[in-house]
N, C-alpha and C positions, 0 to 999 in steps of 0.2 A: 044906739046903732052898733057898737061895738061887740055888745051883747050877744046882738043876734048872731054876729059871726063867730065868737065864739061857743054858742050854745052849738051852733049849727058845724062845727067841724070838730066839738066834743064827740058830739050824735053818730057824726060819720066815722072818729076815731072810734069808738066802742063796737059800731056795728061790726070795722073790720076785724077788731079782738074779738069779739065774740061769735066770729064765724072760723076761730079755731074750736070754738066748741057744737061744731053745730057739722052732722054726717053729711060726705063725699055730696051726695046726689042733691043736698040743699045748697050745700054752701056760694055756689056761682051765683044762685036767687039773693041772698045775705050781701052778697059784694056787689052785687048791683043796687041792691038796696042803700048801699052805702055811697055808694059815687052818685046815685040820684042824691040823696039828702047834702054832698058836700058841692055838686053842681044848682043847687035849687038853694043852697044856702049863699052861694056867689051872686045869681041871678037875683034873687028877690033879698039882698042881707040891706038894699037901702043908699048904696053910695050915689047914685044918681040925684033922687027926690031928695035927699038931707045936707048935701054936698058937691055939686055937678064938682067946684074946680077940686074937691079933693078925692078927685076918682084915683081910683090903687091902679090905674096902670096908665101911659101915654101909648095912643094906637099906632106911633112910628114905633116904641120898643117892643112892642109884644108882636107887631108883624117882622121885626127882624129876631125876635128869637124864637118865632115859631120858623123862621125862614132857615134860621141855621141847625135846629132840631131836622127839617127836614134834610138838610145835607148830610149830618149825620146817617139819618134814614138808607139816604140815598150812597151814602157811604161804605155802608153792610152788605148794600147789594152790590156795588162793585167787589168788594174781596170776595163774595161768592162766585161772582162771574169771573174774578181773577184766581181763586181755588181752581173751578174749573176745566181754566185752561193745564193745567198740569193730569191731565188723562194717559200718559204714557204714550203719543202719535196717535191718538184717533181724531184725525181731520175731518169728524160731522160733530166731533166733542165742541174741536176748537171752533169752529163755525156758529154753533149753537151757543157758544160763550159769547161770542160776538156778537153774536145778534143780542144774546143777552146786554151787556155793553151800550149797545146802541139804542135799547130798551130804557135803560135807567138814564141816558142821556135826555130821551125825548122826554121822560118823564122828569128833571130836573129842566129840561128848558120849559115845557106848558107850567110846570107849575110855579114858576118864578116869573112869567109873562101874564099868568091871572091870577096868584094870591100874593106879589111879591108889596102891596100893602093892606093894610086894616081900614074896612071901610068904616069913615066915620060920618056918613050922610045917613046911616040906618039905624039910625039909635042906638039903645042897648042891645034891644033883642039882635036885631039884623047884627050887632059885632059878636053878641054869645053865639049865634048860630057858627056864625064866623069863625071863632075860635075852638068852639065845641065840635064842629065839622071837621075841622082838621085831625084827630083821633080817625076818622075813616081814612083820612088822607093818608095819614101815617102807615095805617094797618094794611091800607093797598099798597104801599111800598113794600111792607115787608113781607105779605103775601107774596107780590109779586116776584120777590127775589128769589122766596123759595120755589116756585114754580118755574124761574130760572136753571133755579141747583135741580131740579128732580130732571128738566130737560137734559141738563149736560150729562146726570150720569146715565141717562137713558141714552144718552145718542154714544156716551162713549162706549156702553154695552152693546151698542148696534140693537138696542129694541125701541118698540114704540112705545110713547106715554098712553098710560092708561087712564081713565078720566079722574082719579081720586086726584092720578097726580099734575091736571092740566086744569083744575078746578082751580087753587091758588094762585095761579098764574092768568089766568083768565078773570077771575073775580078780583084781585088785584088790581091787575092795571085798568079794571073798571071802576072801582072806588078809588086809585089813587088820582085816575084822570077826570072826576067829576068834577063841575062846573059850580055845586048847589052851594061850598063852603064862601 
């Protein structure tokens, strides 16, 4: 059993060495490659079927340190929205920081009222989705926050967002506020 996990996050460690060897327009295919093989070597390396009580992780710890990852998360977005406010007196800057603010609030209260534990009536898979879905969770935060920072210096330029830069903020708080993890 042990084997396999370490054959399988060998595999992943080499993939990602040797995607310093490997040109610009491949290499994101190579690192993908490699986070499937050290994800697929979690899921299927055996702790379950060989050992249920010696499973590598209790679903009270790993839902509270996926819980305070996301504070963290949600942490970066507040110093941005607190960067923000320092616009030199533009009152649509500081408005838009607020709202930013009160953005990163609603998205720390929905997501500590639906993932603040690890389900464990779903098996293995239903807790890997679990845990593996949190990565979108995450990236929607930190989308979102940038899509925060682009509104504030837009509004403190007194122009509008254009869609490249309302895109991160929009698609953010649409994966960070999904339901499916």
């Amino acid at each position: 059993m042990s084997a396999r996990f370490v054959f399988g996050d060998c595999l992943g460690a080499t993939l990602w060495l040797a995607s310093l060897l490997v040109g610009e327009p491949a290499r994101p295919f190579v690192w993908a490659a490699a986070m499937l093989v050290l994800i697929t070597t979690f899921m299927f390396g055996g702790w379950e079927r060989v050992a249920p009580s010696m499973a590598p992780y209790d679903p009270g710890h790993v839902a509270e340190r996926y819980g305070l990852f996301t504070i963290i998360v949600l942490g970066e977005s507040v110093v941005v929205t607190v960067a923000g406010l320092d616009t030199g007196g533009s009152v649509a800057a500081v408005l838009v920081a607020l709202a930013g603010f009160v953005l990163a609030a609603a998205i720390w209260w929905l997501y500590f009222d639906l993932f603040r534990r690890m389900p464990v009536d779903r098996g293995f898979g239903g807790r890997f989705v679990w845990a593996q879905g949190h990565y979108l969770v995450f990236a929607g935060i930190a989308a979102a926050a940038v899509g925060v920072e682009f509104a504030v210096e837009a509004a403190a330029d007194g122009e509008e967002l254009d869609l490249a830069d309302r895109l991160p903020l929009g698609a953010g708080l649409g994966a960070s506020w999904s339901r499916w993890p």
